[in-house]
C-alpha positions as CSV (number, residue, x, y, z in Angstrom):
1,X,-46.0,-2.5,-33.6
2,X,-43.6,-5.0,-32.3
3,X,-41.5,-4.4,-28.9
4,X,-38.5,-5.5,-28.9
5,X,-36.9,-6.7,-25.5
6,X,-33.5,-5.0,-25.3
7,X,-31.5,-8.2,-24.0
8,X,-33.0,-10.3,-26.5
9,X,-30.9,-7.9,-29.0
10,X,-27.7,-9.9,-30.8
11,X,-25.1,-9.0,-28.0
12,X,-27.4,-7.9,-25.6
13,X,-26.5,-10.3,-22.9
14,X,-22.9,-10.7,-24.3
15,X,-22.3,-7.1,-24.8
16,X,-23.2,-6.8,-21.1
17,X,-20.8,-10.0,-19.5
18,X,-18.0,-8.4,-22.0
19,X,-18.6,-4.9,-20.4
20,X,-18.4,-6.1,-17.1
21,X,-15.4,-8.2,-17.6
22,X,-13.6,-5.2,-18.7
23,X,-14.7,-2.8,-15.5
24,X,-13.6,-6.0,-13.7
25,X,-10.0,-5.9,-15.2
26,X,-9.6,-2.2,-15.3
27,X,-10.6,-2.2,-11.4
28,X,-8.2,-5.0,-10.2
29,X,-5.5,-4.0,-11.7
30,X,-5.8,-0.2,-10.1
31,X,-3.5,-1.4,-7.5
32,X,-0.9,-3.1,-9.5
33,X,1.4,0.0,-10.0
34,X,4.9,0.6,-8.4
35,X,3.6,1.3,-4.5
36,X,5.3,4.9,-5.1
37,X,3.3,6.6,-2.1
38,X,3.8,3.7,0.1
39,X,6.9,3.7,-0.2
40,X,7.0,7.9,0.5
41,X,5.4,7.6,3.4
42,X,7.1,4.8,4.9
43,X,10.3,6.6,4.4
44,X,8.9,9.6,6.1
45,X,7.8,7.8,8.6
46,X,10.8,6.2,9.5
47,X,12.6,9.9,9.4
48,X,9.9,11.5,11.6
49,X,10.5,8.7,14.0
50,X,14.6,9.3,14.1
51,X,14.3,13.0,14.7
52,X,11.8,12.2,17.6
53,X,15.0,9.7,19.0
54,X,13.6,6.7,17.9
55,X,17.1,5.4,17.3
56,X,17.6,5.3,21.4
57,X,14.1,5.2,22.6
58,X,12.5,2.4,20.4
59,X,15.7,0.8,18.8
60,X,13.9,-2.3,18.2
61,X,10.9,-1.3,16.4
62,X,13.0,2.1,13.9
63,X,15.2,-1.4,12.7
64,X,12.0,-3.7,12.4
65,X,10.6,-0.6,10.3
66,X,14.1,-0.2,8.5
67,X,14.3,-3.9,7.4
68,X,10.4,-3.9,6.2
69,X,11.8,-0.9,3.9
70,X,14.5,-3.0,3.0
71,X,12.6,-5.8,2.2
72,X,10.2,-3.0,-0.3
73,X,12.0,-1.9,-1.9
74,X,13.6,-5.1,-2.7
75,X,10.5,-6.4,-4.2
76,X,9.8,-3.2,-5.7
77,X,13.4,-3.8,-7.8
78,X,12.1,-7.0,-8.7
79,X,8.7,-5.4,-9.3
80,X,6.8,-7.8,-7.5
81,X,4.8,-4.5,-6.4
82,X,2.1,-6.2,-4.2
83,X,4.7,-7.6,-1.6
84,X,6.3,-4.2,-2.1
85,X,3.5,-2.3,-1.0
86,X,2.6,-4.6,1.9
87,X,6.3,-4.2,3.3
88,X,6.1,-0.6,2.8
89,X,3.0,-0.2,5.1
90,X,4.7,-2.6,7.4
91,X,7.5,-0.2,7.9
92,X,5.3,3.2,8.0
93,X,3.3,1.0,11.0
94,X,6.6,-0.1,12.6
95,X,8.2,3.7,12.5
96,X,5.2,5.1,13.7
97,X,5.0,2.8,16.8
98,X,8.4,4.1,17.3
99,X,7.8,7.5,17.3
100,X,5.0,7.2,19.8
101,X,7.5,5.6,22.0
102,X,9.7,8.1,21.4
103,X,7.2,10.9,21.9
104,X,6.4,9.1,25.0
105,X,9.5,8.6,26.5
106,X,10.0,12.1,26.0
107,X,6.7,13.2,27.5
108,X,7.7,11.5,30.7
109,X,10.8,13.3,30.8
């Protein structure tokens, strides 16, 4: 009886570059959505940081943190998503410096 070697097969090889093409394409594009949580929690962020008194205490960083939302969800209008999603976690970083500030300004208080 003859053995035959598996990758020797018609489409062995092939079969196996075309399957992991497609995994390739399937797992790059997993980020290429609308950042819709990004852009949740930098809003949240940014609220958080206001009630804590960012808007007094760390002026400059709640408006760095409102103009990277801005800038989101302008890009997210023109669905360029990846720059959206990069502003958005820009923002969520700015508004939470700010509301450490804030928390510690109060703390010393």
């Amino acid at each position: 009886m003859r053995t035959i070697n598996p990758s020797k097969k018609a489409g062995g090889t092939v079969g196996r570059i075309g399957c992991s093409i497609i995994l390739a394409v399937l797992l790059s594009s997993c980020g290429a959505g609308p950042p819709v949580q990004e852009m949740s929690d930098a809003r949240q962020a940014i609220a958080a940081a206001k009630e804590a008194g960012a808007e007094e205490r760390a002026a400059e960083d709640l408006r760095a943190a409102e103009a990277f939302l801005d800038s989101a969800e302008r890009n997210l209008s023109e669905r360029s998503y990846g720059s959206a999603r990069r502003d958005a976690t820009l923002a969520k970083e700015r508004a939470r410096l700010a509301l450490e500030v804030s928390e510690g300004d109060r703390e010393e208080h």
